[in-house]
N, C-alpha and C positions, 0 to 999 in steps of 0.2 A: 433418454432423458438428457436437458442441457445442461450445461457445468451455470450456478450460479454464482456472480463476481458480487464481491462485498471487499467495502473498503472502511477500514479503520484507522483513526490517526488518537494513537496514544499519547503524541507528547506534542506540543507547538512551545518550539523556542522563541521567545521574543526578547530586542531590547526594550528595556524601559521607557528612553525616547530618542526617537532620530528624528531631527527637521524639523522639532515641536510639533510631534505626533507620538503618540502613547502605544505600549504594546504593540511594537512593529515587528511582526514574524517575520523572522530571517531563516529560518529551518523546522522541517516538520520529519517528525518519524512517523513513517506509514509501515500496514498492514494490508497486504490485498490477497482473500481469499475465493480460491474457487470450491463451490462445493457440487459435489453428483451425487444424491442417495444418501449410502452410507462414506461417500470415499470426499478426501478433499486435499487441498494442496495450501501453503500460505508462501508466499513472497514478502520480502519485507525491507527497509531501509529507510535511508533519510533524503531527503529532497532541501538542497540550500534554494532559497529565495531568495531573488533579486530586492536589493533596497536602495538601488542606485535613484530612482523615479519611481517618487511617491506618487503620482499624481493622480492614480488612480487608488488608492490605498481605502485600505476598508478597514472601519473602525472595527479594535478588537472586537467588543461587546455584540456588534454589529454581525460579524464572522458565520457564513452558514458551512454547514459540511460540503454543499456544494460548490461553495467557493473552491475552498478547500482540494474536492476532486477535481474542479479545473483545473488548477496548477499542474497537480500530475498529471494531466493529460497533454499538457503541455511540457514538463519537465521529461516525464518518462517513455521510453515507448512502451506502452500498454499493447500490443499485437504480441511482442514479445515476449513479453510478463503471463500473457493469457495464453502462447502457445507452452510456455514452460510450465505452466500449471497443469494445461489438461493434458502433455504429455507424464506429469508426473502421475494424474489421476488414473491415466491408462494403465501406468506401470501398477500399479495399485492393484485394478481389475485383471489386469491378465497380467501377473510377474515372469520376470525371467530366471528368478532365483530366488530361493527361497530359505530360512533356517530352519533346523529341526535337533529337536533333543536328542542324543545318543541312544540307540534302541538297547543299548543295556538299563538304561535310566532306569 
């Protein structure tokens, strides 16, 4: 089975206005999960966003999730983000160490 990638953005920080433009995101908190089955991994942080050159600026309201994951694929390296997920999912499926209650319990 492949590891499925899903991205979540909980927060979009914006100013109120830069340049006479409204709602201008400057930093996004992300969420990027892999899932397999029953096992999954999350990675997570914030991505600062250039607001030097509006020129391409996308009105808040306007705003898709895709946008959105552009950025990170542009800010982040996602190769990296994705092999530290599915190594963590590995460790999941086959661990190398494990806890257990005291067999007096």
């Amino acid at each position: 089975m492949a590891i499925t990638y899903t991205w979540e953005f909980p927060q979009l920080n914006c100013y109120p206005t830069k340049d006479s433009k409204t709602d201008v995101v400057f930093d996004v908190g992300w969420r990027y999960t892999g899932t397999e089955g029953d096992y999954s991994s999350v990675e997570y942080g914030t991505v600062s966003i250039p607001t030097d050159d509006l020129s391409s600026f996308i009105a808040y309201d306007s705003l898709t999730k895709a946008d959105v994951e552009g950025w990170m694929t542009t800010a982040l390296d996602i190769d990296a983000i994705k092999s530290r997920i599915s190594a963590a999912i590995d460790k999941q499926k086959n661990p190398t160490e494990i806890s257990k209650d005291p067999p007096w319990s």
